[in-house]
N, C-alpha and C positions, 0 to 999 in steps of 0.2 A: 504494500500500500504506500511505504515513505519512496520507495523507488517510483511506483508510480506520479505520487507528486512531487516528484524530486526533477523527474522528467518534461512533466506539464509546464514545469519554474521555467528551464532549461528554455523549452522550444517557444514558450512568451516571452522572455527574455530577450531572443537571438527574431522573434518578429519584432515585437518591439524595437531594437535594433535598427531593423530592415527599413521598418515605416518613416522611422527617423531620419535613416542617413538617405532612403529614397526620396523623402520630401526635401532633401534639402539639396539633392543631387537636381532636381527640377527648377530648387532658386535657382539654384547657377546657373540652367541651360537658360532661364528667362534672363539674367542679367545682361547689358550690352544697351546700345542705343535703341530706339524702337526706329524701323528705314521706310523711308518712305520714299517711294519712285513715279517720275511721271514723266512726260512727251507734250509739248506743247507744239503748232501751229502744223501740225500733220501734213495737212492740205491736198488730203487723197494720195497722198502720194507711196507707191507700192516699191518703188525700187531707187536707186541709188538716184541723189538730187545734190544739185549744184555743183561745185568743182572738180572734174572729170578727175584731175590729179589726188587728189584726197579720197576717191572712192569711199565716201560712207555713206549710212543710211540704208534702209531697206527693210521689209517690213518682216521677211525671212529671217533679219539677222537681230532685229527684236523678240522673237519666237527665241532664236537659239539665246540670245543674254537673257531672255528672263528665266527660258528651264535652267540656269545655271547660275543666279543669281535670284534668291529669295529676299521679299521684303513683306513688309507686315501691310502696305496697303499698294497698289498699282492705279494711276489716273491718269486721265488724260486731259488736254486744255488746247479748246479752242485758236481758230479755226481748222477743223478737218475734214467738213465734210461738204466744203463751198466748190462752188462752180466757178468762182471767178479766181481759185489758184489752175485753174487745168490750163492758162494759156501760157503759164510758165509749172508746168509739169508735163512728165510723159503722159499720164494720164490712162495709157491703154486706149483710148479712143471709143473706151466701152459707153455704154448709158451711166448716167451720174447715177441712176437708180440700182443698177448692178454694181458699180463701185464703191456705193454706199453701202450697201449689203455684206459686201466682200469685206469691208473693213471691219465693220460690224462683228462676222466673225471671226478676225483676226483677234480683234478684243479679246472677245469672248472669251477664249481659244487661252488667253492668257491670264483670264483673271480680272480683266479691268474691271475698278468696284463702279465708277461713275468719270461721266464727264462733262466738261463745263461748257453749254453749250456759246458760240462767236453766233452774231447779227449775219454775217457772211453765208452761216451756212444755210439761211432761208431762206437764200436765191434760189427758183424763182417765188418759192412762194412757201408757208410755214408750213401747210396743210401738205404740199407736198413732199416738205422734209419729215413732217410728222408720221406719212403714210411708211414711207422708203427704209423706215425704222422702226416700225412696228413689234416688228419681233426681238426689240434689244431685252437683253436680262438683265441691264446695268443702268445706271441710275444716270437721267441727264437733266444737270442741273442751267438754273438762270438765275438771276433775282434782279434783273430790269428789263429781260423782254418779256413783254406781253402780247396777249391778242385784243385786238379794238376794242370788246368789251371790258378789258380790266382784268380778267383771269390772267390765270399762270399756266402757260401749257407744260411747265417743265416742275420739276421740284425746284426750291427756291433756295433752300441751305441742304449739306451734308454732315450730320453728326456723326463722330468713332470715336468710342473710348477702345484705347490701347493699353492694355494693362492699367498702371497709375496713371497715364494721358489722355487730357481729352482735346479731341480739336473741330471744330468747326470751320465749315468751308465753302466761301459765297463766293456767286458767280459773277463778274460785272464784265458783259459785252464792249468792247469801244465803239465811237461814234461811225457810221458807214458814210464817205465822204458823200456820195450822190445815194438818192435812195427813192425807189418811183412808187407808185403805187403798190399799197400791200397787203397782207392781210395779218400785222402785227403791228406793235408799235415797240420804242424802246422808250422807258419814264428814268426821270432823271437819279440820281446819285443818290440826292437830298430825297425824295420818295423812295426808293426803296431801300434805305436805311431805316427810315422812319417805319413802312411795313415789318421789316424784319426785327424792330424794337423787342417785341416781345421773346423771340428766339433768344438774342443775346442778350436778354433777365432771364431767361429758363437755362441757359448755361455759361455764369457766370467766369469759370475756370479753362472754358474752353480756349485752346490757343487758335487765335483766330488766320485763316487763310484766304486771301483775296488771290482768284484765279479769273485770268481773261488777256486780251489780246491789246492791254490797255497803251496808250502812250505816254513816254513820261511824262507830257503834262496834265493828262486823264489820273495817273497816278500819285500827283501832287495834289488836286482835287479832291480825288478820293480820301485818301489819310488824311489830308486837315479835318474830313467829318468825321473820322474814327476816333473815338477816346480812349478805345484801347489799345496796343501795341499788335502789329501785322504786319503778316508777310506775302508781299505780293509774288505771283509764280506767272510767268506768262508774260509776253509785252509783244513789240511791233516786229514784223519780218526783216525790217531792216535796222533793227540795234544791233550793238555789237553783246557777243554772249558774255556775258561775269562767269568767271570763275570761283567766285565766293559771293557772298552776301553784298548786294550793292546796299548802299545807307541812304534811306529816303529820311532821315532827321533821327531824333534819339532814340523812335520809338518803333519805327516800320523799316523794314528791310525788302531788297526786291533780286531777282532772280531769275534767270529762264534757262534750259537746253537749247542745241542746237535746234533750229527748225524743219521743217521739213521730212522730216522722222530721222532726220542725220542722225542724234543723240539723245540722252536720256537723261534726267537732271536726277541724284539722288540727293536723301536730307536724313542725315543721321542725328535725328532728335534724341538729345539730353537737356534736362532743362536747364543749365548750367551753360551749357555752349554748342546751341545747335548748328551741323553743321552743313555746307551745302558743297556737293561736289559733282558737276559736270561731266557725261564720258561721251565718247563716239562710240558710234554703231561703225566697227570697220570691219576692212574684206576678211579677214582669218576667223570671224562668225559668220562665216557664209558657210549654208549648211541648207541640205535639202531635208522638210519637214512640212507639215501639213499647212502651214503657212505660203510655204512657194508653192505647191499645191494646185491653192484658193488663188492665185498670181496669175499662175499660169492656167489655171480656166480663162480669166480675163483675156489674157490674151489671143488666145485661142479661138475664144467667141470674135474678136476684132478680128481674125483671119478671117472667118468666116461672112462675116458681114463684107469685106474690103470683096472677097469672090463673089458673092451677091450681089453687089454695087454693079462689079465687072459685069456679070452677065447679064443684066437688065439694063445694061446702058448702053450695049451695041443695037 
């Protein structure tokens, strides 16, 4: 009978043990920054864009960095899904509706949790950017474009708590220089701060993110309404890229990746010194995956249409 609970001690003891040093073997796998990764002004673009000598970018060689590269959240930020980058992209020559799709599930494919939706990409019309992406599983946010009556066709903020982190993350379109008749509107700065009041009282702690395709004097704008401390992610196609934190005053900081799908911005949040570090997408992540794929149907279909051209036009 003593040996029996002599034994019992023993193997509660050596669990006990187990429970201990295994919970705390899990601290440590969680310790480390929380990563956050995202792609700013995409612009349809499925393969290697802008300087022929630098060969980067590509939507294949995003597929292969992210199965090889984990992060706790993946986003994306406007403009990507507009018509008016195809005249400086290759484009495939597909329908926007097909290449929208295609991108769609390239996302997917990867994880993307949400994206912020650009004014650009409602050419020609919201309803039909609305249709063209119907089937997204990922969350696309705005919080100043609307439709004429005042609704929101998009989500308006994105909240994630990350272990001890919370962050919040609002969408704000820049201005489209010429803009004709439409079936949306974009409200100003001062309005949809004001709408979104209530959000930033429901979560006071959150670290706030301002995502869009702003410029920097849309960006100086912005932050004088902000009382809290932000960081913007995203800006025009023609700034030059920071390699760290740009300082928009003591309190907001700003930042973008390469565009075009060239690169990929990451943010290795501590709250102590968060940090931000820019990569390319270059050729020795070129890799054939379900990604070139979904590419190469694009293209494929564009042969085919070019011989259907040809023979209906003799």
């Amino acid at each position: 009978m003593e040996k029996t609970q002599s034994l019992k001690f023993i193997f509660g003891m050596v669990g006990i043990f187990w429970i201990l040093t295994g919970c705390k073997t899990l601290e440590r796998s969680k310790k480390g920054p929380v990563v956050l990764m995202f792609q700013n002004g995409v612009g349809l673009e499925f393969g290697q864009a802008g300087c022929s000598i630098l060969d980067l970018g590509g939507a294949s060689r995003l597929c292969s960095f992210l199965d090889s590269n984990s992060s706790d959240l993946f986003f994306q930020v406007g403009p990507a899904f507009s018509s008016p980058f195809l005249d400086q992209s290759e484009a495939l020559n597909a329908p926007i509706s097909e290449q929208r799709k295609t991108l769609l599930k390239i996302w997917q494919k990867v994880n993307t949790q949400f994206y912020s939706v650009d004014a650009k990409d409602l050419t020609p019309s919201l309803e039909g950017f609305l249709s063209d992406t119907a089937d997204r599983k990922l969350t696309f946010l705005s919080s100043n474009l609307k439709r004429l009556n005042g609704s929101s066709p998009f989500e308006t903020y994105f909240y994630k708590k990350i272990e001890n982190n919370e962050f919040l993350f609002l969408s704000f379109s820049a201005q489209l220089k010429s803009k004709g008749p439409s079936d949306w509107k974009m409200i100003s700065f001062s309005e949809a701060l004001a709408q979104l009041e209530p959000v930033l009282i429901q979560y006071p702690l959150a670290q706030i993110f301002i995502l869009g395709s702003l410029t920097p004097s849309e960006r100086a704008a912005l932050s004088k309404l902000l009382a809290r401390p932000s960081y913007f992610l995203g800006g025009a196609l023609n700034e030059i890229n920071p390699t760290s934190w740009s300082s928009l005053g003591k309190r907001h900081f700003w930042a973008k990746a390469a565009d075009l799908g060239r690169g990929i911005g990451l943010i290795y949040w501590e709250s102590s010194s968060p940090r931000f570090v820019a990569k390319s997408l270059k050729k020795e992540m070129d890799a054939t995956n379900q990604c070139s794929h979904w590419i190469e149907g694009l293209k494929k279909r564009k042969a085919k249409k070019e011989v259907f051209l040809r023979v209906f036009s003799r």
